[in-house]
N, C-alpha and C positions, 0 to 999 in steps of 0.2 A: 775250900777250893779257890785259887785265884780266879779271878772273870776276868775278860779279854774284850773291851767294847770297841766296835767297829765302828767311828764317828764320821760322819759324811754330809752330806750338803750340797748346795749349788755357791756358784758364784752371787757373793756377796748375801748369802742366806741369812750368817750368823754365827758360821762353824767354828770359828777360831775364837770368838767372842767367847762361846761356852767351853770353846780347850782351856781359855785364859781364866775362866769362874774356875771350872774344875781340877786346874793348878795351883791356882793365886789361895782360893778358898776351901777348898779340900787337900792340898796336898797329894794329888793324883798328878802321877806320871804322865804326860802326853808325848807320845812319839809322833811329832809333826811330820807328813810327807810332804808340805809346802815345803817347809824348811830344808828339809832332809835335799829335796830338789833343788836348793838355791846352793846348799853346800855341794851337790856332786856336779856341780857346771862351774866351782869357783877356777880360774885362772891356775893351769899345771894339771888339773886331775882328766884323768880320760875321756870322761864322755863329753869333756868341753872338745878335746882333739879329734873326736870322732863327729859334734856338729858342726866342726868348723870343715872337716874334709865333706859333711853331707851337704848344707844350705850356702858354704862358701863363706869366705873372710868379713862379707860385707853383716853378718848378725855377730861381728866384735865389736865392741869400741875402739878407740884409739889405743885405749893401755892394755889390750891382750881379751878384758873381759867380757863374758856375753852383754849384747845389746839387748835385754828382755824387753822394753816395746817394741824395736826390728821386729827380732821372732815371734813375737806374740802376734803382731800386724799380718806375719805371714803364714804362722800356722792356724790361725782361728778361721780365716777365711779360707783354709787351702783342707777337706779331713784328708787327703794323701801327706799332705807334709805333718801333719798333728800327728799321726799313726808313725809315720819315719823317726820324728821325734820322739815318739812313748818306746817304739823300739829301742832306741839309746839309749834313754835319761831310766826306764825302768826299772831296770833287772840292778842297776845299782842303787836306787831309789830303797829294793824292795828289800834286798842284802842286808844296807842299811837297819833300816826298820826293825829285821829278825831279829839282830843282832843287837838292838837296842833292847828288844821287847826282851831276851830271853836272859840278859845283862839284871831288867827288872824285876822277873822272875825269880831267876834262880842265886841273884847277888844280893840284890836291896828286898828279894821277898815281898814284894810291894801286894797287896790284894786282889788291887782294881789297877790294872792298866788301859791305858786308851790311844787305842793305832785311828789317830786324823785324817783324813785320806780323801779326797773327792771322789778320785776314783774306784772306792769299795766296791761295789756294782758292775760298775762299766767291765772293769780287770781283772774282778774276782779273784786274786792271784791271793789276796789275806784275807780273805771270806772263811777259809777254813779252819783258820786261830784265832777268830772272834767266839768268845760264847754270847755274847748277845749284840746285836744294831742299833742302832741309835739315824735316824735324818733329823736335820734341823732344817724347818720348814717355812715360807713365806710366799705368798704370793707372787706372780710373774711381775706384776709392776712395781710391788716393792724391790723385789730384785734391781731391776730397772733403775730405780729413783736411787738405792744405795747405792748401786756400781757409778753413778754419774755423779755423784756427790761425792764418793771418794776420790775418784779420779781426780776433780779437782782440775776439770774442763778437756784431760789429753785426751778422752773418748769422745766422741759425736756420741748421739740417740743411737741412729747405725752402727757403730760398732759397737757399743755396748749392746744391742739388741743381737747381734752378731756372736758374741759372745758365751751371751746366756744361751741361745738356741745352739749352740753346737755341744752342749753337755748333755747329757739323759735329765728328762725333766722332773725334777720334785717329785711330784704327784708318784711316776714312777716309783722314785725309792721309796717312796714313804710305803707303797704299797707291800714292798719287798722287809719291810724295815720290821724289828721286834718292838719299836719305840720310836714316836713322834715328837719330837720338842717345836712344839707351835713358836715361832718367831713373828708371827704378823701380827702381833699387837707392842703396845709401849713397848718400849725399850730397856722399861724399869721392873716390868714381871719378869721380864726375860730371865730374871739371876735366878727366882722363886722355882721359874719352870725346871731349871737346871738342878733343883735342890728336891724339885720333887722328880724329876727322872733318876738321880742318885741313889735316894731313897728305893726307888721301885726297883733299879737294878739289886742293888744289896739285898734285896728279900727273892730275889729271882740268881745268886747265884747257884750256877747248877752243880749237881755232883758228879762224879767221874764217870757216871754212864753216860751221861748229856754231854761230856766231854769227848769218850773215844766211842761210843756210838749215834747218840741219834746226831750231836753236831754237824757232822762229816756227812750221814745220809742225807740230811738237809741239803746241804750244800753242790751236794751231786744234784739232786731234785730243781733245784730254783734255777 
């Protein structure tokens, strides 16, 4: 049976680090929803014309494209405008994603596919074509210290702190989650951790009963 891993995280956890081991190094599929989100906002496509008619001209740049620190400045501080936004950029987001995964599936055959997503939890909307969860995990102030170090000084302390508190917190998914990938230590287990969660999924693919019945009971439950 192919497995379907629901990969999620916080800001600045570690998420896309272990999408990029388990691309670079295993040859596993990732269907980024960062990504997938930077493409359904590029310049011409819809829901860049639907947040320009909602938040107004002033989250463009000069050449048509979105201003993502504008927006980000005003949806992290505003959860009315963050929810305005998930309503637009979503349902194209999620389309997306299906359509890549079922591409994987049923074209490339792939075994193990992996839908990236921050919001697995929050949105639940691909909770149901996961067969297993995965959170990549880290403490609150690492969080903190890697958001401010990436950034590369455009955040203050406050708004990175800002940030992080308006997402569901770690702790949460991890509770929710089939599988913890610990990121609070070196940065150089990190890859080992990712080779032993690989390993544990490959021995936990389920069968077709795990697929059209208890998955879906689950997921009504949580």
């Amino acid at each position: 049976m192919p497995c379907v891993v629901g990969l999620t995280g916080g800001i600045a956890s570690g998420k896309s680090t272990v999408s990029r081991w388990l691309k670079t190094h295993h040859a596993i599929p990732v269907i980024d929803a960062d990504e997938i989100a930077r493409e359904v906002v590029a310049p011409g496509r819809p829901a860049l014309r639907c947040i320009r008619r909602t938040f107004g001209p002033s989250v463009l740049d000069a050449n048509g494209a979105l201003d993502r620190p504008r927006l980000g400045a005003l949806v992290f501080r505003n959860p009315d405008a963050r929810r305005r936004l998930n309503r637009i950029t979503h349902p194209f987001i999620i389309a997306t994603m299906v359509w890549r995964l079922v591409v994987a599936l049923l074209v490339h055959r792939a075994p193990i596919v992996v839908l990236d997503t921050p919001l697995l939890f929050e949105t639940r909307n691909l909770l149901p074509l996961c067969t297993v969860t995965a959170v990549v995990s880290c403490t609150r102030e690492q969080q903190l210290a890697r958001l401010l170090s990436r950034s590369g000084g455009s955040l203050t302390e406050a708004q990175a702190r800002e940030r992080i508190a308006a997402q569901m917190a770690l702790e949460e998914k991890a509770a929710m989650a089939d599988f913890v990938i610990d990121n609070s230590g070196p940065a150089d287990r990190l890859s080992d951790k990712v080779d032993e969660f690989l390993a544990a999924v490959r021995d936990r693919i389920p069968s077709w009963v795990d697929i059209v019945l208890r998955r879906p009971v689950r997921a009504l439950r949580d």
